[in-house]
N, C-alpha and C positions, 0 to 999 in steps of 0.2 A: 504494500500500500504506500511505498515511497515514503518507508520511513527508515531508519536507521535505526535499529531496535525498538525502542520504545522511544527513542528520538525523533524528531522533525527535522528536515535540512530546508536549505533555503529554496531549493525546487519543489519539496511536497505539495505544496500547496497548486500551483502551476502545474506540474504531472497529474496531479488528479485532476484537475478544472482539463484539460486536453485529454485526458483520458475518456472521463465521464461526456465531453461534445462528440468525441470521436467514434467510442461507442453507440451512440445514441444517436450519428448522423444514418438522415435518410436516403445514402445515396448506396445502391449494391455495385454499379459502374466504376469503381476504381482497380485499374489495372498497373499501370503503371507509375512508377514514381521517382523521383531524382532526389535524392540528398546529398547537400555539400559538404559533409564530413562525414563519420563515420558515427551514428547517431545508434545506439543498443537499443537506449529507452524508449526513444521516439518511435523507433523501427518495430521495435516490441509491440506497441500499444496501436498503432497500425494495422499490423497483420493480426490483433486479435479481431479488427472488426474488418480486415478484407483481406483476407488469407492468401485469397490468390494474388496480392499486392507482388509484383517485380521491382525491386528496388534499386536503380544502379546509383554508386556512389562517386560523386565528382569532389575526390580529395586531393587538396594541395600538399604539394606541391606539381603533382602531376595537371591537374584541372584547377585553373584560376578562375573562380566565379564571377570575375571581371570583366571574363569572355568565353561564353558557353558557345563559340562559333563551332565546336565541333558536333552542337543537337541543333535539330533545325525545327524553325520556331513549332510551335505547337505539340508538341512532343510527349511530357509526361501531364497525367492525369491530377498530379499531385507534386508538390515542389514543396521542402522544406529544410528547416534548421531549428538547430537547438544552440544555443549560448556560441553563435559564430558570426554573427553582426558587427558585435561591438570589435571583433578582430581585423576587420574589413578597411582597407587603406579608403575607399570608395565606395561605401557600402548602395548608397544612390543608384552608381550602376550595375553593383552585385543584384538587385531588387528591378534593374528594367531588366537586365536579362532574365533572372526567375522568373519572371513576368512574361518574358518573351517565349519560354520554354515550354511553358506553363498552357495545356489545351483551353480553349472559349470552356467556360463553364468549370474549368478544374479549380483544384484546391489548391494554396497556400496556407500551410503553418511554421509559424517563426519565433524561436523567443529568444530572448538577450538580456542584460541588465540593465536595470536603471541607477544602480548604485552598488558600486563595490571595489574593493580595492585594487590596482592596478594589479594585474596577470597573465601569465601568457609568456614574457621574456623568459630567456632568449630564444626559447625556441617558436616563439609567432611572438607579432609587435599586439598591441593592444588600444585604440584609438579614441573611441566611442563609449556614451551611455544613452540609453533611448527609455523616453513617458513614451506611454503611451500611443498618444497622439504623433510625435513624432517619430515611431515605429510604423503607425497606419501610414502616415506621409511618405515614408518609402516608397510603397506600392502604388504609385499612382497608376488610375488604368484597373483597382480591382474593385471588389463591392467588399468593404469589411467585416463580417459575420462575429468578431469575436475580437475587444479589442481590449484587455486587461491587465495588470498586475499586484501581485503581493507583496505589502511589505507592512512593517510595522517599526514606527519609533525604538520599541524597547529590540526587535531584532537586529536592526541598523546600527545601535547603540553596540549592542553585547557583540557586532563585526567588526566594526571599526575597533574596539576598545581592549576586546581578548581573545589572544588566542587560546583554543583550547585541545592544541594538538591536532582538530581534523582537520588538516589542509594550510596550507600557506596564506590562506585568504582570511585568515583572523577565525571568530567562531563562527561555527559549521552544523553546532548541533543547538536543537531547541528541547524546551519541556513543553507541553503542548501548551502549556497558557501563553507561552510567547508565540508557539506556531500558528496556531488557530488564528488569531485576529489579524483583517488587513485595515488598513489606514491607508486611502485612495491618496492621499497626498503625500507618503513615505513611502513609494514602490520600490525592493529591488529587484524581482523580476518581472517583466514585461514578455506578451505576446500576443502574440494573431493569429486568426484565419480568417482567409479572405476566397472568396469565389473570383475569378478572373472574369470580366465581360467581355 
């Protein structure tokens, strides 16, 4: 259930809210789909509701999502990411080619941070944080179906402030009373799905 034992991390709340649309979407039609890294959980939660989902994955350094000219436009049924935006030199045109890739009528889902400590060096650079709104603004060109994030004061707080061993990014893990609540105007993670028109 996207937790860490009896722990919360900073995506539980985000994996389920995409878990629970993605399940519950009324489309049987998705076959195909492009991910631009190597995504488990996303991938996961996917093929629980369309098994027959094809997934090919366009990872850098081999595929720079800067320039998907090697699919031609309208391609997969389904285009997404998980926490690979904010690592984007250009993310604007990482999101007209998803865009471009992306069949009339297909899906995008996408999530990234709105707030959190610098990550990634040396082995990828690190750029970006996207609200909401300016995660939607990306995609210009789709219909937005889903345009959210999680965060909370006291979780923000206990990131920036301690580390507690899980991960380089300060704290990692919640007790539910900190996981549980969101505060629309303290989000650190952010995401969408969007329909393409």
């Amino acid at each position: 259930d996207f937790l860490d034992g009896e722990f919360w991390t900073p995506q539980t709340a985000m994996l389920r809210s995409l878990r629970d649309w993605v399940l519950g979407a009324d489309r049987d039609d998705l076959s195909s789909a492009l991910s631009i890294d190597r995504n488990p959980t996303i991938t996961e939660i996917l093929r629980r509701r369309w098994p027959q989902l094809q997934v090919t994955e366009a990872v850098f350094p081999e595929t720079d999502v800067h320039d998907l000219s090697g699919f031609p436009d309208d391609s997969f049924d389904l285009t997404y990411s998980h926490q690979v935006l904010e690592h984007l030199r250009k993310p604007w045109v990482a999101a007209a080619e998803l865009l471009r890739v992306t069949k009339p009528g297909g899906l995008g889902i996408h999530t990234t941070c709105a707030s959190n400590p610098r990550h990634g060096p040396p082995a990828f650079h690190d750029y970006y944080r996207f609200l909401p709104d300016g995660l939607g603004a990306l995609f210009d060109g789709a219909e937005i179906l889903v345009k959210a994030g999680w965060g909370n004061r006291q979780a923000l707080a206990y990131n920036f402030g301690f580390d507690d061993g899980h991960g380089d990014l300060g704290g990692r893990r919640f007790h539910r009373a900190i996981g549980e609540p969101n505060e629309e105007n303290f989000p650190w993670h952010t995401w969408i799905i969007f329909r393409k028109l």
